[in-house]
MIZASE-76477 format. One record per residue (C-alpha): residue in one letter; x, y, z. Coordinates in steps of 0.02 Angstrom, whole numbers, padded with zeros to 5 digits, always signed. Example, Ala and Ser with C-alpha at 12.3 -4.5 7.8 and 13.67 -1.06 7.14 Angstrom:
<rs>
A+00615-00225+00390/S+00684-00053+00357/
</rs>
This chain:
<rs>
X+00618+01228+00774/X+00776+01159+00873/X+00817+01328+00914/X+00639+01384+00984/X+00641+01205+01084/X+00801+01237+01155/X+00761+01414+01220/X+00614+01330+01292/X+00709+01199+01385/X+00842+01351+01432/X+00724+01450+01524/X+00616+01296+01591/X+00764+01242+01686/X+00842+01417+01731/X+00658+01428+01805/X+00652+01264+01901/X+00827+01310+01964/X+00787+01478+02020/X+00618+01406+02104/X+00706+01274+02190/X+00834+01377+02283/X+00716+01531+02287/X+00611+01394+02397/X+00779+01381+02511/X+00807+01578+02509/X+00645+01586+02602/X+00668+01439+02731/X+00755+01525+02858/X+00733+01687+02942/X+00872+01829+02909/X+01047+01806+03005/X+01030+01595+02980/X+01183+01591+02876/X+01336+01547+02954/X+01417+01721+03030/X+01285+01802+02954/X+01317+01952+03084/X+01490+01993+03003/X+01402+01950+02826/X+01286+02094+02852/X+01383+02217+02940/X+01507+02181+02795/X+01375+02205+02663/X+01315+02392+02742/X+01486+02451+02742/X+01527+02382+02573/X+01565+02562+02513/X+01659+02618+02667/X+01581+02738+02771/X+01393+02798+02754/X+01288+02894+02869/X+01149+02802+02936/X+01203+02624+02870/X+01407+02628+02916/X+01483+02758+03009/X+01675+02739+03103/X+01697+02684+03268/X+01774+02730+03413/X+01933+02653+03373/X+01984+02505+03231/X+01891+02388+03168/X+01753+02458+03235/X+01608+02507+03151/X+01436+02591+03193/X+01297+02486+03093/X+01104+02473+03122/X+01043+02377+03287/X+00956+02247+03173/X+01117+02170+03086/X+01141+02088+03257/X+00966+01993+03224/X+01056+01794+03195/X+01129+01800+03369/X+00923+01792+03461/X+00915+01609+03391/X+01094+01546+03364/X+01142+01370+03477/X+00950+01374+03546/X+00868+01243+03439/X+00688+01275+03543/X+00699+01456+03478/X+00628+01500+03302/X+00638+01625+03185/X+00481+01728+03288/X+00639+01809+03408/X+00691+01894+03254/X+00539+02027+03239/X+00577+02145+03379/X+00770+02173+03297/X+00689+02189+03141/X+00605+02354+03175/X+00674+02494+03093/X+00740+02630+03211/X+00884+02766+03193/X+00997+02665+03323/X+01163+02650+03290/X+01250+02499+03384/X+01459+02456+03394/X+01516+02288+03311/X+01673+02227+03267/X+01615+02089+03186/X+01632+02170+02993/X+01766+02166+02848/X+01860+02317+02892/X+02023+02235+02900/X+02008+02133+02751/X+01968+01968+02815/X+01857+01928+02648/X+01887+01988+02463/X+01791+02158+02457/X+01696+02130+02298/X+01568+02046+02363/X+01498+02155+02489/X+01532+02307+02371/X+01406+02225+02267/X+01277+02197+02373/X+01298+02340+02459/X+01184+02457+02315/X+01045+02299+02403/X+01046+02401+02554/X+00887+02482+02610/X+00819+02509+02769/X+00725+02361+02781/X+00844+02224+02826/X+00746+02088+02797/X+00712+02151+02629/X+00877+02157+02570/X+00924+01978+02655/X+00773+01930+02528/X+00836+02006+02388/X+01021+01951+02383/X+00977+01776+02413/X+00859+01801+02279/X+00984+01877+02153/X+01115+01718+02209/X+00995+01598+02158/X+00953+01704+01998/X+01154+01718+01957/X+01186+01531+01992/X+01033+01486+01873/X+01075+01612+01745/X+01256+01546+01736/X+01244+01365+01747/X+01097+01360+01624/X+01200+01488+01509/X+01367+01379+01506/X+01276+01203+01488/X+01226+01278+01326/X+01373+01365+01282/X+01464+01198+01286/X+01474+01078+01179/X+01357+00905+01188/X+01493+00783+01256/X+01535+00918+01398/X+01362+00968+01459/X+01346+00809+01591/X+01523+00866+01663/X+01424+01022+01733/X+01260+00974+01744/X+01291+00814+01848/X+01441+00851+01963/X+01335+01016+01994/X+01174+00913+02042/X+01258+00781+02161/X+01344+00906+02271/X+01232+01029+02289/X+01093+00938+02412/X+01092+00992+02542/X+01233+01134+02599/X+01252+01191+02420/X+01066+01237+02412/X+01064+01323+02566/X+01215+01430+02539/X+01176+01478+02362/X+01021+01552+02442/X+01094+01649+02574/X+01199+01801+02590/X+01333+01696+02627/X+01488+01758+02506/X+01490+01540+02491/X+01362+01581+02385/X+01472+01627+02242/X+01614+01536+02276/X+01494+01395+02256/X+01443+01453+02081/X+01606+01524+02018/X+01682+01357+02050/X+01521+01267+01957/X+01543+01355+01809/X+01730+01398+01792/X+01813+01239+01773/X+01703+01156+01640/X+01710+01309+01545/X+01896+01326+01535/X+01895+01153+01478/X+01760+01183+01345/X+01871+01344+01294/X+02011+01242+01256/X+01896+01123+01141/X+01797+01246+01048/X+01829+01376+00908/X+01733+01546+00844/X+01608+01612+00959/X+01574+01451+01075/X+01752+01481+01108/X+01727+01675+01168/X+01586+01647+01261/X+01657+01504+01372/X+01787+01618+01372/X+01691+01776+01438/X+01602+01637+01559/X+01759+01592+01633/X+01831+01736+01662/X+01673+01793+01748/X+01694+01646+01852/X+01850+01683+01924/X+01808+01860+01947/X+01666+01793+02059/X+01793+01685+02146/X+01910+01794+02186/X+01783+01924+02242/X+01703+01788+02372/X+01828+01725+02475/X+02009+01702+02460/X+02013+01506+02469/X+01899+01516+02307/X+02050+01591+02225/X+02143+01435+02259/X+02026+01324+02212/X+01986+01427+02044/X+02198+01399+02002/X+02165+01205+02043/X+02025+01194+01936/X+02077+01290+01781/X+02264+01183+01788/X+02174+01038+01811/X+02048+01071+01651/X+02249+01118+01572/X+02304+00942+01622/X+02157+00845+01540/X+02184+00961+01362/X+02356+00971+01357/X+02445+00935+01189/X+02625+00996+01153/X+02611+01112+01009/X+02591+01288+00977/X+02399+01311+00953/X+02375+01230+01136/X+02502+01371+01194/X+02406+01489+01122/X+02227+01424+01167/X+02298+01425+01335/X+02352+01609+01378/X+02186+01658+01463/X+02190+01499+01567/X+02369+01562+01640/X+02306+01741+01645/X+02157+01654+01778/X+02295+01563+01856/X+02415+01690+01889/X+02254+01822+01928/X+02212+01671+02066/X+02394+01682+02129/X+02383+01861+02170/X+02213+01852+02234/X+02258+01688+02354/X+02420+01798+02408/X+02318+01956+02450/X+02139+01870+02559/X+02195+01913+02715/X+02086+01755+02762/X+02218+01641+02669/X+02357+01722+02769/X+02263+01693+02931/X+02228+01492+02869/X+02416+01475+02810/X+02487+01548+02978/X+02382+01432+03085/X+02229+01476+03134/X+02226+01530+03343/X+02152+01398+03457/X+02121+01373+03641/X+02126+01198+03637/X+02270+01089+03701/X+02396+01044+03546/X+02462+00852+03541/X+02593+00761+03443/X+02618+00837+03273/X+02622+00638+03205/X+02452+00592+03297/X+02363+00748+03274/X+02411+00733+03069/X+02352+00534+03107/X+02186+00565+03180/X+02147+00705+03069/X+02180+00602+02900/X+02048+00458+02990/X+01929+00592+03016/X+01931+00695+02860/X+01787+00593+02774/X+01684+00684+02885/X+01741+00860+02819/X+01665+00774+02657/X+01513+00681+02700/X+01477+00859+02834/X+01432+00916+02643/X+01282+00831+02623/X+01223+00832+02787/X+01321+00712+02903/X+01354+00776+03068/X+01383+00950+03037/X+01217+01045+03026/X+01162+01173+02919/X+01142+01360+02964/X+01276+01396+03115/X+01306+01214+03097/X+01146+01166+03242/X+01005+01133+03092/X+01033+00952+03101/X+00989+00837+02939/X+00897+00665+02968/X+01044+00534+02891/X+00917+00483+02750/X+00967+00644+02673/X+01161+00610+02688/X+01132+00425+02671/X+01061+00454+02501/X+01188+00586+02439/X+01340+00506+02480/X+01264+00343+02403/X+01262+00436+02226/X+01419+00556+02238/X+01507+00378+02278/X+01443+00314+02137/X+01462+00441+02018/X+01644+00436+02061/X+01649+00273+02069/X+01585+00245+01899/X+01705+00338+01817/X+01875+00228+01884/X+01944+00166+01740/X+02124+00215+01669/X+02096+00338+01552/X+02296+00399+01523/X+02401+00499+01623/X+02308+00671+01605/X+02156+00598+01692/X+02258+00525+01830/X+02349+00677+01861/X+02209+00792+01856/X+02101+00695+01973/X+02230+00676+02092/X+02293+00833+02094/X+02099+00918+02131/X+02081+00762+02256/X+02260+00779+02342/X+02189+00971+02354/X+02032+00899+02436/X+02170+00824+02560/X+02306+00935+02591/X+02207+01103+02617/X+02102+01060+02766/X+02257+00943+02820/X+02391+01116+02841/X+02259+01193+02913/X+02205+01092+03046/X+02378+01016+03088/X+02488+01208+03076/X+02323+01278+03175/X+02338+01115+03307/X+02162+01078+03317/X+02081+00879+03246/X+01920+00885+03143/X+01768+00967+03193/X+01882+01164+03244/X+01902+01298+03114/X+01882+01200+02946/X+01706+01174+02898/X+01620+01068+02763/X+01575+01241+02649/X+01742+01280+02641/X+01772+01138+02546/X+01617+01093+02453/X+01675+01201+02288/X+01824+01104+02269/X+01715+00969+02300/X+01599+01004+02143/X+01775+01014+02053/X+01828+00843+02091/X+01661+00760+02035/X+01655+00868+01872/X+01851+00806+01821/X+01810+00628+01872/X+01678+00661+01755/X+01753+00746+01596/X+01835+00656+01442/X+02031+00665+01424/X+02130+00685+01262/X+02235+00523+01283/X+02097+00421+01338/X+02024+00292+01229/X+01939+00351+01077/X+01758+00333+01139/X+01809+00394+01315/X+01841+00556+01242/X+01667+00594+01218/X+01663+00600+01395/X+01579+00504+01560/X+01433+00411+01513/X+01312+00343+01632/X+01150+00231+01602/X+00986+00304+01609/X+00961+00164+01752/X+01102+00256+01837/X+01026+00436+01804/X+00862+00419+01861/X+00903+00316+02022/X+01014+00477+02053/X+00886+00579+02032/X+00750+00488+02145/X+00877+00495+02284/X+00924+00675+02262/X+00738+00741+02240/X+00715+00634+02412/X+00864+00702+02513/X+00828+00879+02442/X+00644+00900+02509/X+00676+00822+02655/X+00838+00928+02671/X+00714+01081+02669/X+00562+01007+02757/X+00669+00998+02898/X+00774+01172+02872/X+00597+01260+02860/X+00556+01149+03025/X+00696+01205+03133/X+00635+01396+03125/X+00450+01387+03090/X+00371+01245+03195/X+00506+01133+03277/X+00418+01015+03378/X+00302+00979+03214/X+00303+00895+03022/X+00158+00974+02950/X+00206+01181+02975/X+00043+01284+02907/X-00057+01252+03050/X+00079+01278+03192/X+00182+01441+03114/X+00274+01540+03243/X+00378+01632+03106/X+00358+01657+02916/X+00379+01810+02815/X+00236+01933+02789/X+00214+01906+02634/X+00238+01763+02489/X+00147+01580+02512/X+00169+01471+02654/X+00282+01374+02713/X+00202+01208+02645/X+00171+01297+02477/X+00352+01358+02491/X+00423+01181+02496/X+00309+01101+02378/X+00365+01243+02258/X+00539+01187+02291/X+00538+01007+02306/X+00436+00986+02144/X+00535+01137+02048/X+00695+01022+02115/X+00636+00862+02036/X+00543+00946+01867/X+00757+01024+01857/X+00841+00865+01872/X+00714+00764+01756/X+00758+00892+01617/X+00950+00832+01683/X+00930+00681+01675/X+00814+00672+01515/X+00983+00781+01429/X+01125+00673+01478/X+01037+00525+01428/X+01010+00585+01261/X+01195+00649+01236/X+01248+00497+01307/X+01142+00373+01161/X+01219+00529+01047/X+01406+00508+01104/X+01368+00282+01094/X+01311+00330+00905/X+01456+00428+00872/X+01575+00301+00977/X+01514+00173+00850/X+01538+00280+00701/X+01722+00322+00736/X+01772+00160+00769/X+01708+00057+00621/X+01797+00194+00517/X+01939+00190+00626/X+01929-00004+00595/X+01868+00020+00424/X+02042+00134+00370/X+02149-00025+00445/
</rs>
């Protein structure tokens, strides 16, 4: 009977996941993704040349693509425009048009777009639907399947940091194209399984196993900076485990294998090599000592850009009322917050080290690249890491107190305040996404559409879908951790009287 529940409540919330962010996939019109031109001329020549979809250019790196992979540019930095310019670029034709803008030179890790590219059909549109479809498929499939490959005391470590990051850029770029999208979930999954690997024995233990490898595989196939951050996470989920004896070594040889795997794969991104030489700029470069200054007062923003302050979603011009932000940062704040206490030196280290990442990355960047806040490093490039630091502030450490091993607890108070606030900031988040392309100058979008898709419900239905599918996801969250948490007081209780009891 536990079993059949649980397979219930596994595919209830794999479903209100996938609805959720399914609701996102269809918010925007195709091309709203940042770069989304490169994105999709990257994805049609994903297998090299083709005739018809990718064919060589005059000269390098160009390529010959279809004229409708050019479709984001019609509404890009024109906030009046909606998604309606689209439909003359999206008819299909046999014309053949020049770009540049594509992965010939190896900007981005190739296995993304090699993927995708067996999506292609002539119907762009289509296939924009059906990868962002398949990303928030993948993202449900695999943080549903690891919450229950873990064991209880871990589950909250990936269910909440997952929750309180992902409103509202994370739900947008899960549902794109974007290759964010898997960086996004690769980084979700892989450091809380690593760290359940390293606790767990028999076949828990190979399947967290075969889930973090397959998390690092997406990372490194999404963009080279993922490969960084999956070597941060997987020493940092070393750090809180580590014991000096042999069994740890020996637990901890597919761990290094990740890390060294990330090494080469960090190395190799020709975007990481671009990033680590300084990125080229136009603008005027001042004092190395005030440009690191104002860039270390400014970097909250890189942050809080996450959930929606100042930066905007889509090319960055889909601006988010500040409730949204306002009520994101209020419980990422506090989830963090909750968890300062001294828990031993493996907790300290590992949280600084993922936070000092949070720090130093964007800092080389912007200072070796000359450039203050706001040029060349954006809030998605750092939200994975992001989700990292939440899920270690979050996870129990081995020379912690004895009840703190059981991991992070949080009152049900606590968890359903969370939740409120999320469900808030996440339909508003997409009330005014769907807004920006459908019916911009209105609140109520049925009666006013300028652009939808053809087909599938409307754009009211749409977000009611999602907002509700949202909330029904995190009250089976929230409903979880508050049950493992009453579990993990119980057996706090028990081990200590018999700790007590045996003195």
């Amino acid at each position: 009977m536990n079993r059949a529940r649980s397979v219930l409540w596994g595919i209830a919330s794999a479903l209100g996941i996938f609805l959720a962010l399914g609701a996102w996939s269809l918010a925007s019109p195709v091309g709203s993704s940042p770069d989304d031109n490169f994105h999709l001329a990257s994805i049609w020549c994903g297998q090299g040349e083709r005739p018809g979809l990718c064919e060589k250019g005059d000269k390098e790196p160009w390529r010959l693509v279809p004229h409708e992979l050019s479709i984001g540019l019609c509404y890009v930095a024109q906030p009046t425009v909606t998604g309606k310019c689209t439909e003359e670029h999206l008819v299909v034709t046999d014309d053949m048009v020049p770009t540049k803008n594509v992965n010939s030179k190896g900007l981005y890790p190739p296995g993304y777009y090699w993927v995708y590219s067996h999506f292609v059909t002539p119907n762009v549109a289509v296939t924009t639907l059906a990868i962002r479809l398949t990303n928030a498929a993948l993202f449900a499939a695999l943080t549903v399947g690891t919450w229950f490959a873990l064991p209880r005391r871990l589950r909250p470590v990936l269910g909440w940091s997952v929750a309180v990051t992902a409103v509202p850029l994370g739900m947008f770029l899960i549902a794109s194209i974007n290759p964010s999208s898997w960086a996004i979930t690769s980084l979700a999954v892989l450091f809380p399984s690593v760290l359940g690997y390293m606790c767990t024995t028999g076949k828990r233990r190979i399947v967290l196993g075969a889930l973090a490898g397959s998390a690092a595989l997406m990372a490194f196939s999404s963009r080279g900076d993922a490969a960084t951050y999956a070597a941060v996470s997987v020493l940092a989920a070393l750090v809180l485990v580590f014991r000096a004896d042999r069994s740890f070594l020996k637990r901890a040889v597919l761990p290094a294998i990740i890390v060294v795997a990330a090494g080469v794969a960090t190395v190799s991104a020709g975007q990481v090599g671009s990033a680590l030489g300084g990125l080229s700029t136009t603008e005027p470069v001042g004092s190395r000592s005030m440009l690191i200054v104002q860039n270390l007062l400014n970097l909250p923003s890189l942050i809080a850009g996450a959930f929606g302050q100042t930066w905007g979603l889509g090319w960055l011009e889909t601006t988010m009322p500040p409730l949204v932000w306002a009520f994101v940062v209020f419980v990422v704040a506090g989830t963090v917050f909750a968890t300062l206490r001294w828990q031993g030196w493996r907790k300290a280290l590992a949280l600084a080290g993922v936070g000092g990442a949070l720090v130093v990355i964007p800092m080389y960047i912007l200072v070796s690249s000359g450039v203050l806040v706001g040029s060349q490093v954006q809030p998605r490039y750092l939200l994975p890491l992001l989700t990292v630091f939440v899920a270690v502030a979050l996870a129990p450490s081995e020379d912690a107190a004895l009840t703190a091993r059981l991991g992070q607890r949080m009152s049900a108070m606590q968890l359903v305040v969370g939740a409120v606030l999320l469900v808030a900031a996440n339909a508003v988040a997409l009330l005014f996404t769907m807004r920006r392309y459908v019916a911009p100058d209105y609140l109520y979008l049925d009666p006013h559409i300028d652009w939808w898709w053809q087909v599938g419900p409307s754009p009211m239905t749409a977000l009611a879908v999602g907002a509700l599918s949202f909330g029904a996801a995190l009250a089976m969250l929230v409903a979880s951790c508050a049950r493992i948490s009453a579990r993990a007081q119980e057996d706090g209780g028990q081990r200590r009287y018999e700790a007590s009891a045996s003195t």
